[in-house]
C-alpha atoms as one frame of an Amber mdcrd trajectory, in Angstrom:
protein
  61.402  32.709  29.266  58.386  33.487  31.361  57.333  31.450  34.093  53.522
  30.746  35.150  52.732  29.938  38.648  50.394  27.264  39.426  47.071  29.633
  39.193  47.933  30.811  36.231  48.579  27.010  35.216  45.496  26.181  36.502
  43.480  28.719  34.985  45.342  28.016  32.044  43.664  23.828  32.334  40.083
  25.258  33.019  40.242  26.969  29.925  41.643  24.705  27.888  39.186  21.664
  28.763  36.171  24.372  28.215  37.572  24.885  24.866  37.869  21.158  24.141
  34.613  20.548  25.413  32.817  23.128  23.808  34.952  21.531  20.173  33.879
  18.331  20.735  30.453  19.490  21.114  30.066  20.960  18.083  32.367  17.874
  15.922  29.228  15.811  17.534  26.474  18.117  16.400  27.900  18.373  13.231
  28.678  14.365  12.642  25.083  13.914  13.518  23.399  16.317  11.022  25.317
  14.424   8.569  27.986  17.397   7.502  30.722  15.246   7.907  31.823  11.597
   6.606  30.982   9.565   9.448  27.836   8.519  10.964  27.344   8.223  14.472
  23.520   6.721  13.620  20.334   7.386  11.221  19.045  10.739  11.113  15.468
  10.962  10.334  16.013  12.877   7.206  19.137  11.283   6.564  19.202  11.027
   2.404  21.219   7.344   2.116  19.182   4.366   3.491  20.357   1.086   4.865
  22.073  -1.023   2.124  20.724  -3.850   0.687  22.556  -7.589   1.204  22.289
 -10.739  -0.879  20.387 -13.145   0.958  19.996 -12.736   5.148  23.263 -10.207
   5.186  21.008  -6.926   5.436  18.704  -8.148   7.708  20.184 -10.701  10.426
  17.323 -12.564  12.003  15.302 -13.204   9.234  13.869 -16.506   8.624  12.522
 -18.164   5.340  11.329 -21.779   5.948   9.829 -23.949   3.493   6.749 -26.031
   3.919   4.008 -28.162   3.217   0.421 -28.442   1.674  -0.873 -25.115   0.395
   1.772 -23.626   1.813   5.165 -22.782  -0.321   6.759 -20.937   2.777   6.798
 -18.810   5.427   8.943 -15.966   6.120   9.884 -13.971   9.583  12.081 -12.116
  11.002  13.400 -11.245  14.923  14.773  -8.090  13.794  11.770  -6.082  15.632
   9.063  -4.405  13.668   8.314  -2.158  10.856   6.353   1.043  11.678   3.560
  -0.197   9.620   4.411  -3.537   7.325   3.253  -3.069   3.695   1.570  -6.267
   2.036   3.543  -8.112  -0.253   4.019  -7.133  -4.030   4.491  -9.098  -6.874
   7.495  -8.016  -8.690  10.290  -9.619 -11.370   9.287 -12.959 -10.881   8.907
 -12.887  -7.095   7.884 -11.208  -4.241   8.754  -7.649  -1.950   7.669  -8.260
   1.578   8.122  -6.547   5.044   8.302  -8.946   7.782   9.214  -7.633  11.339
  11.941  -5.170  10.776  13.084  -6.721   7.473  11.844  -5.595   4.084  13.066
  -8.809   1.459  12.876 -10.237  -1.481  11.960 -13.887  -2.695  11.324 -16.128
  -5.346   8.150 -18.148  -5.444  10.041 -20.684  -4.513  10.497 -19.237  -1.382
  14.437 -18.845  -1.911  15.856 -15.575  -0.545  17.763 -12.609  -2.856  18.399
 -10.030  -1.045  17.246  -8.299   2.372  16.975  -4.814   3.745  16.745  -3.709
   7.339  14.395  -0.472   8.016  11.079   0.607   8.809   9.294   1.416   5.559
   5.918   1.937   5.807   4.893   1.286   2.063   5.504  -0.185  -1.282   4.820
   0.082  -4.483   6.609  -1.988  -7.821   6.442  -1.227 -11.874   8.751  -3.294
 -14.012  11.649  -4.525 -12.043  12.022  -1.082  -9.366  10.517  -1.178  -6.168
  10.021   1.969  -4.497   9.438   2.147  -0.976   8.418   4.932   1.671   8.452
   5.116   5.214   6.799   7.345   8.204   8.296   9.991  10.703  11.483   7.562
  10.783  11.612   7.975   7.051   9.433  10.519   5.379  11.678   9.971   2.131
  11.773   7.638  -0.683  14.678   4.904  -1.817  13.780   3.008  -5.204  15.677
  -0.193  -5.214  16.366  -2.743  -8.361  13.866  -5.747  -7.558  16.269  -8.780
  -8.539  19.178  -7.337  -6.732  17.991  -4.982  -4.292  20.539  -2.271  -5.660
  19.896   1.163  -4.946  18.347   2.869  -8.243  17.553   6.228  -6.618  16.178
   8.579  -4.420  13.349  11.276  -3.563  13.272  14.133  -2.104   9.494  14.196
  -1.065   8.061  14.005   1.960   5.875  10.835   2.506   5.669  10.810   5.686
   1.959   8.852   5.336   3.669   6.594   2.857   1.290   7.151   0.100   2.615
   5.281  -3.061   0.964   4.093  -6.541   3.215   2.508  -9.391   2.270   1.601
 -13.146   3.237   1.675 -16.524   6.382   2.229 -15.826   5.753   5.297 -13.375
   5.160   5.860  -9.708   3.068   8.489  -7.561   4.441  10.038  -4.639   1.585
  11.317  -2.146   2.128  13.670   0.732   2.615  17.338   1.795   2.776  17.281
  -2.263   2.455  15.213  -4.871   4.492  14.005  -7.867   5.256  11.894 -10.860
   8.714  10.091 -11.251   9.956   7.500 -13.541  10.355   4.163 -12.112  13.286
   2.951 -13.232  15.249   6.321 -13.132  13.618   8.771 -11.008  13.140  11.555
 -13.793  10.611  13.741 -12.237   7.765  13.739 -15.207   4.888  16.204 -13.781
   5.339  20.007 -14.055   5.070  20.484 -10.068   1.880  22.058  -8.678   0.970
  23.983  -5.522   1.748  22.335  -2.000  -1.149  20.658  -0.034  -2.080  17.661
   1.652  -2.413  14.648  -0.505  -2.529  10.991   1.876  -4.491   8.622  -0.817
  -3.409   7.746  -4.028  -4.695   5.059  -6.621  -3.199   3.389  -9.537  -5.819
   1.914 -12.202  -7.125   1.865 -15.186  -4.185   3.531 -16.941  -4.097   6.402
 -14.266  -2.183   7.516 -11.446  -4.519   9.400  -8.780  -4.123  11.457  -6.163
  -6.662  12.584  -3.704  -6.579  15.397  -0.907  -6.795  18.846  -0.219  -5.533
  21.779  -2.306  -3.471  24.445   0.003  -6.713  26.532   0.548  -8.559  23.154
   2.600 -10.991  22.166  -0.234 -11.125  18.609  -1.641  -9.169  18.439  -4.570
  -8.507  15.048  -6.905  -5.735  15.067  -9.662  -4.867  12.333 -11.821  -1.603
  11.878 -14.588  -1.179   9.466 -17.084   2.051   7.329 -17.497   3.820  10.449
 -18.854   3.330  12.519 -15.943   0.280  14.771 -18.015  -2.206  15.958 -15.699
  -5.899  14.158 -17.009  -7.585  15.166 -14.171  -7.677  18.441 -11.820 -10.976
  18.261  -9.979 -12.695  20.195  -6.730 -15.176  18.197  -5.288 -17.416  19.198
  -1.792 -15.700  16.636  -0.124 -13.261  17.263   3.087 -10.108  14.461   1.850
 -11.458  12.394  -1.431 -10.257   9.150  -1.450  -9.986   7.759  -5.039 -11.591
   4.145  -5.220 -12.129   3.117  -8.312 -11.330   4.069 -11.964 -13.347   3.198
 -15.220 -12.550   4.261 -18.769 -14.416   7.510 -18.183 -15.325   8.094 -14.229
 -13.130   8.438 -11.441 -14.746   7.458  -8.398 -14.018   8.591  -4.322 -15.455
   9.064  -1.490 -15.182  10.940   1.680 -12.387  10.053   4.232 -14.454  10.976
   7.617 -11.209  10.607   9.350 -11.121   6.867   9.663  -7.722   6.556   8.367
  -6.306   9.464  10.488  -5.198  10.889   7.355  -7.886  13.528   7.414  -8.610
  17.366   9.251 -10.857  17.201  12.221 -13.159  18.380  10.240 -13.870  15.032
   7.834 -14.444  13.033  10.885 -17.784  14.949  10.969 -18.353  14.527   7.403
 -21.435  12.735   5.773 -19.774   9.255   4.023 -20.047   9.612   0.406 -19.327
   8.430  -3.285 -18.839  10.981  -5.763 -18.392  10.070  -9.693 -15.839  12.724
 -11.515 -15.827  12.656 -15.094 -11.410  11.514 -16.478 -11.506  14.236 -19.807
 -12.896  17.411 -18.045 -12.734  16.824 -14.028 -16.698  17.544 -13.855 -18.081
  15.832 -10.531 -21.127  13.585 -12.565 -22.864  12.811  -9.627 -22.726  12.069
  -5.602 -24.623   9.874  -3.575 -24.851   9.479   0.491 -23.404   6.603   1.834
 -25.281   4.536   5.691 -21.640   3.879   6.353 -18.165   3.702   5.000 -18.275
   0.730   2.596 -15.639  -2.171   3.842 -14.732  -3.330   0.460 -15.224  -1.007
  -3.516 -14.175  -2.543  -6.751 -14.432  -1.746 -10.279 -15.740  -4.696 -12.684
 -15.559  -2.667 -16.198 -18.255   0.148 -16.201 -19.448  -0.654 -12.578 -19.025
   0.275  -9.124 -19.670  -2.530  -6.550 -19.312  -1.211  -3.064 -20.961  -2.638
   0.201 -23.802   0.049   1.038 -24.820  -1.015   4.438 -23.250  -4.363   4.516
 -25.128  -4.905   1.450 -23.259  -5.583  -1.820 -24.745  -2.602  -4.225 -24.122
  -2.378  -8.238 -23.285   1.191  -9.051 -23.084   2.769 -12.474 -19.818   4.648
 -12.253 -21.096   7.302 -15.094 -24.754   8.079 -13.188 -24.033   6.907  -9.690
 -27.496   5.002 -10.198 -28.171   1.617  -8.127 -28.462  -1.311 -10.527 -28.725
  -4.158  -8.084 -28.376  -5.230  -4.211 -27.809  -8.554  -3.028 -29.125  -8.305
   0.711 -28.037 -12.026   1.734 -24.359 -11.339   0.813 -20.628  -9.877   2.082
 -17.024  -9.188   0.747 -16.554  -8.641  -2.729 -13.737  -9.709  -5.330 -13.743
  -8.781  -8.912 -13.024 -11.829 -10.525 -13.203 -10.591 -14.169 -14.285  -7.360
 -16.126 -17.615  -8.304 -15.578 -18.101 -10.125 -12.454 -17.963 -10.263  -8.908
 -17.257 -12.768  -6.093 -19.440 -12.286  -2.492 -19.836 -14.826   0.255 -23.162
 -15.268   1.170 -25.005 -15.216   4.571 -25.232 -18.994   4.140 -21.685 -19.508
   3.707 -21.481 -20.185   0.183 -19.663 -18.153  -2.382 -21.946 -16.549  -5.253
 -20.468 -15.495  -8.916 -22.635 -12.312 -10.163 -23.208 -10.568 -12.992 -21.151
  -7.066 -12.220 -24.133  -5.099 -14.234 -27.354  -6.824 -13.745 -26.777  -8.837
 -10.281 -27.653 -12.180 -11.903 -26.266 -15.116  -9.988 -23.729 -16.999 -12.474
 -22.969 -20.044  -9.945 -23.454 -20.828  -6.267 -21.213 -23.252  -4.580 -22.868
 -25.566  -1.473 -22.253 -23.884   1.976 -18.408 -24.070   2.584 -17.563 -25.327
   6.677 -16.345 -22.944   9.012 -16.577 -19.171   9.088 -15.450 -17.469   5.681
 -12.863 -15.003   6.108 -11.472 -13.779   3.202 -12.572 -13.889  -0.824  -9.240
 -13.484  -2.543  -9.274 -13.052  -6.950  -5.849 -14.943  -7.716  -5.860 -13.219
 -11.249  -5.476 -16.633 -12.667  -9.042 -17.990 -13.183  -9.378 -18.901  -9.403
 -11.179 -17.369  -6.141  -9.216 -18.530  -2.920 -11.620 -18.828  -0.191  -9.770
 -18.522   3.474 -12.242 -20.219   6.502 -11.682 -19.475  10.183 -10.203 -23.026
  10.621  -7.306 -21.623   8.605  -8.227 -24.173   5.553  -8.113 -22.810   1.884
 -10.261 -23.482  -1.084  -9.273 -22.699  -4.556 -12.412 -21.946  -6.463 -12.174
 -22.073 -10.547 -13.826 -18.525 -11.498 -15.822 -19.914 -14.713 -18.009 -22.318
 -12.679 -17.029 -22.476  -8.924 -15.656 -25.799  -9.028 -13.837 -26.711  -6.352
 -10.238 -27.030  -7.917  -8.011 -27.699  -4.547  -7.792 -27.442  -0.747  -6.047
 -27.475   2.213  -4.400 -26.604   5.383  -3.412 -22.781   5.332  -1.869 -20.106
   7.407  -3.305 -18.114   9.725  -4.058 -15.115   7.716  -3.795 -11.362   8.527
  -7.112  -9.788   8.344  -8.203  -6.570   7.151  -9.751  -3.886   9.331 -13.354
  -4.502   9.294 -13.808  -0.527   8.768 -10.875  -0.470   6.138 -12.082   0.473
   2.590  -9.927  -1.797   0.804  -8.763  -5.056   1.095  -4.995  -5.467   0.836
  -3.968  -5.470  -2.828  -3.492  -9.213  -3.999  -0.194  -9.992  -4.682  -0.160
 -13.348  -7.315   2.903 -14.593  -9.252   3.968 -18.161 -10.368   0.758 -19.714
  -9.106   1.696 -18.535  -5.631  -0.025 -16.067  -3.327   2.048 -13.978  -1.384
  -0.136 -12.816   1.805   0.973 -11.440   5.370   0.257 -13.951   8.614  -1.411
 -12.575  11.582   2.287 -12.934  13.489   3.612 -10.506  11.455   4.932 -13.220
   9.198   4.058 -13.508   5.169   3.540 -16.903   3.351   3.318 -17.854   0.181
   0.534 -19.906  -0.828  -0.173 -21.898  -3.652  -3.340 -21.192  -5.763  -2.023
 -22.718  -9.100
């Protein structure tokens, strides 16, 4: 038996707690990239999201509350804040909304399913899946069963500008690529294509659109049907095409010129303008300058209505020719296949004829400032008034069908092209509160 002395035993300890050191080290490196079975926290590219609960379980400190008048109810959370909350989709019956930190899902009733926790950046629903996508946090996407929450699947894509478009059944993935996945399943559909930059994407008029740059820095705008078939594989002379609009033959963008922050330096220098590209052969039809980056651009069956100037403007989507301007007018809602909602200087609220400008009906000036036109999609136009009072409008004539005391309503950037997409269901409007709050509001 040999005996160590006490430098050799303390050697011996110096050792020995380097080694365990440098072990537990690496057992900590390793646990956080994810290589072994428990978590120590999320990982950014981490490739199993939060769970979903039944009712407030997944997301403790959220708050529906019912209430009165117009409004159904309101929901908030205390659980912090989502990067960037998406507006609320209607989906299965109900409603996906991100409030504060919480991503949930309710009834119109305003009665709680289920609840997420996580910072997901944007939505998009088709059929009973909603698929949602997140920033730097979470440049992946989680596709979650709408009733129950359940996770359906996941994608490997990176989304990090959380560019989604669902329909028919199928959903677009935008971002350092693009591609087509079933809804319900995640089957990829497309064939794959070349890597580039693709932050907008559109679903409408049977189409799912992408628009970007190819990997050489050109504009580039492709668009698949339901199946994942590529219609569409355009270059247009335009820095980051944004698709707008979509008729039965022209797809319609315009120019990015950096607003969103989505664009190369070199769009922010860009001329604004529209650009018509024919659906069968991806031949640009026409392109017109633009004063300014409209605020608002909808498609009312084979016409273009964008504000040029602050000026609502009638475009023919196959020529790009002006039909009609309506100088004494703002924001515009397509309220049918062939006509379109503005509020007027005066304060009223005009129907028009989408192709000929011709005034259908005029209601009297409406009190207080008008903030937003809203198209319920069920024969009404909610009018929202800086005294936070709504007006329910019927579409046919303008007859004032209801009001009331609203919610304080979130408001669009006055430079953003689009207003937020309209989420209706059950004669109830789901629409996020300037508190970071969403409330559902009755329109039927």
């Amino acid at each position: 038996m040999v005996e160590v002395g006490a430098a050799g035993k303390a050697a011996f300890d110096r050792h020995h707690g380097r080694l365990v050191g440098v072990l537990g080290v690496v057992v900590l490196v390793l646990l956080r990239l994810g290589f072994g079975f428990v978590r120590l926290g999320p990982h950014p590219l981490d490739d199993r999201p939060p769970t979903a609960r039944l009712g407030a379980g997944g997301c403790p400190g959220l708050q529906v509350t019912p209430a009165r008048g117009q409004v159904a109810w309101t929901v908030r959370s205390t659980a912090g804040s989502t990067y960037v909350p998406f507006d609320p989709l209607a989906v299965d019956g109900g409603f996906v909304v991100a409030a504060g930190g919480c991503i949930a899902s309710v009834d119109t009733g305003g009665r709680l399913r289920w609840s997420i926790r996580g910072s997901f950046s944007a939505a998009a629903a088709s059929g009973g899946t909603v698929v949602l996508s997140g920033f730097e946090g979470w440049p992946r996407v989680v596709a979650l069963d709408a009733a129950t929450g359940r996770r359906r699947w996941t994608g490997s894509e990176d989304v990090r500008w959380g560019a989604l478009a669902a329909g028919d059944g199928s959903v677009l993935l935008g971002g350092t690529a693009i591609a087509v996945r079933s809804a319900a399943e995640g089957r990829r559909l497309d064939t794959g294509r070349d890597a580039g930059r693709f932050p907008y994407v559109l679903a409408q008029g049977g189409l799912l659109v992408a628009g970007g740059s190819s990997p050489s820095g050109s504009g580039a705008v492709v668009a698949f049907d339901r199946t994942g078939r590529t219609v569409t594989d355009a270059k247009v002379d335009i820095a980051v095409p944004r698709p707008v609009a979509v008729t039965a033959e022209v797809i319609v963008v315009q120019s990015d010129r950096g607003a969103s922050g989505a664009g190369p330096p070199a769009a922010a220098s860009e001329p604004v303008r529209l650009a018509g590209i024919a659906r069968t052969t991806g031949a640009v039809l026409w392109t017109r300058p633009l004063p300014d980056l409209p605020a608002t651009a909808v498609a009312a069956g084979d016409v273009l209505v964008v504000a040029v100037g602050g000026v609502p403007t009638g475009i023919e989507a196959a020529s790009g020719r002006t039909l009609w301007e309506q100088p004494n007018a703002r924001d515009i809602v397509a309220v049918g296949d062939r006509t379109v909602a503005v509020a007027t200087n005066g304060g009223a609220v005009q129907a028009l004829d989408a192709r000929t400008g011709v005034v259908r009906w005029t209601t009297p000036p409406i009190p207080g400032r008008l903030v937003r036109l809203v198209a319920t999609g069920e024969g009404a136009v909610l009018v929202a008034t800086s005294d936070d009072w709504l007006r329910l409008l019927r579409a046919a004539d303008g007859a004032m069908v209801v009001e009331g005391a609203g919610p304080r309503l979130a408001l669009a950037a006055s430079r953003d092209l689009e207003l937020p997409p309209v989420a209706v269901t059950g004669g109830v409007w789901a629409t996020r509160l300037d508190d970071g709050g969403v409330a559902g509001v009755r329109v039927g």
